[in-house]
N, C-alpha and C positions, 0 to 999 in steps of 0.2 A: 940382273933382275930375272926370276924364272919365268917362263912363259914370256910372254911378248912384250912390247913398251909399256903396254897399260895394263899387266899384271895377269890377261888374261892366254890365254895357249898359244903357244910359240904357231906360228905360220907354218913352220916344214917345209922339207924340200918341194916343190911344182910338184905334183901331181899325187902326194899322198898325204891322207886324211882330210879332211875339211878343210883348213886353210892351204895345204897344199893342191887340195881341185881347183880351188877360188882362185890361185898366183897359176895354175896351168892355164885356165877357162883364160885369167885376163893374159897370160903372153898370147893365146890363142887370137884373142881380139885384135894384138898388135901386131901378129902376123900376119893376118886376115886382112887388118887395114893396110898394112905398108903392102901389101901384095895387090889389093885395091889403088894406093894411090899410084905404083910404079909399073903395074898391067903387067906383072909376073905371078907366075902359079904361086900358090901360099907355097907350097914343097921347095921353089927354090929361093925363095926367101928364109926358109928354113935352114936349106944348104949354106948360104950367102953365110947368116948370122953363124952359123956352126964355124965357118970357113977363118970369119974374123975374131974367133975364139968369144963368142958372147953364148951363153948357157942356155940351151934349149930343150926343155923337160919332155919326155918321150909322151907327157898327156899335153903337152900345148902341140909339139909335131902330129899327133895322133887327129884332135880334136881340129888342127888346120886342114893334114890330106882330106878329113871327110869331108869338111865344107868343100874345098876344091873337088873331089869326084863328086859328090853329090851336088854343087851349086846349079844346076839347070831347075833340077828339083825345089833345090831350097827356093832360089829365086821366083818359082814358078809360085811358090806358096805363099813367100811377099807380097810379091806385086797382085796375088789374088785377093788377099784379106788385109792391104793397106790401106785403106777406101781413101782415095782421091790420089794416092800418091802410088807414082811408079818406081821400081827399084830403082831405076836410074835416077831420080833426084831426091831421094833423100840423103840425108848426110852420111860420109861416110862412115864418120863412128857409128853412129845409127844402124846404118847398114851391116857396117861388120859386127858388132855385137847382135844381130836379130839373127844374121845365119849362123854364128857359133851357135845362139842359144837353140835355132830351128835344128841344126844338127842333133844337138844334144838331145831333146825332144823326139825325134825322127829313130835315134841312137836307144831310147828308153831310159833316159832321162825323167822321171815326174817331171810335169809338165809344171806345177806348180815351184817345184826346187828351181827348174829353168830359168821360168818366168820372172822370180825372183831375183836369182843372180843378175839374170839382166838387166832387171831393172834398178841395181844399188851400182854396179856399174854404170846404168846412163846418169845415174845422177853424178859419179864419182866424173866421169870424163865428157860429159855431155850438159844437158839444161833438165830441168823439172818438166816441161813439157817434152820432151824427147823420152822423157822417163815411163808421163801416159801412154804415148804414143806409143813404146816398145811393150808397154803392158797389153793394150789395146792389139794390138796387131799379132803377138805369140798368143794370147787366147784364143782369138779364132784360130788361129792353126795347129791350134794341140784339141783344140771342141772337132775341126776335122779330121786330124789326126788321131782321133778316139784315146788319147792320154787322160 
């Protein structure tokens, strides 16, 4: 079938064109998160995956290292405009999908494209209310972030 299962544009390789940002942005997430749940840098999580022969698109490795150097930042920007909630307890997917997307934003990203992807992401891995929640939380940080 041309193009993808349901007739519309094939995915692509991670990290080019539009469905290949979307499959980089979410390994990104998974790398983010497994480096969250095993208290390793995303980078060697990256290693790790490369090491056991599993395919790691040089925009999910890219879009990982920034959240790793930048996370004090990112985090700093969370935990300011989550209202009631501290980085530390919100969920992890939660978590690791807000500082990919904070990254991306921070990066020059539209704030709007970001916000977006994130939010079709919390729905796809996440609940409906995590969905608000991620919408809620990247707006203020891209209203401060002047995006």
């Amino acid at each position: 079938m041309p193009g993808g299962p349901h007739g519309g544009a094939a995915e692509g390789p991670p990290g080019r064109g539009h469905g290949g940002r979307r499959a980089a942005r979410r390994q990104a997430v998974d790398i983010v998160y497994q480096s969250d749940i095993t208290a390793r840098p995303p980078t060697e999580v990256v290693e790790a995956w490369r090491r056991s022969g599993r395919a790691v698109s040089e925009r999910a490795a890219e879009l990982a290292r920034g959240v790793e150097e930048d996370l004090v930042r990112i985090d700093g920007l969370l935990g300011e405009h989550a209202e009631g909630w501290t980085v530390a307890r919100m969920a992890t997917v939660d978590r690791s999908i807000l500082r990919v997307a904070t990254f991306e934003i921070l990066a020059g990203l539209p704030a709007a494209v970001a916000i977006n992807e994130a939010v079709d992401m919390a729905a796809e891995l996440s609940t409906e209310a995590s969905g608000r929640f991620i919408n809620g939380v990247l707006g203020k940080v891209a209203r401060v972030i002047g995006t």
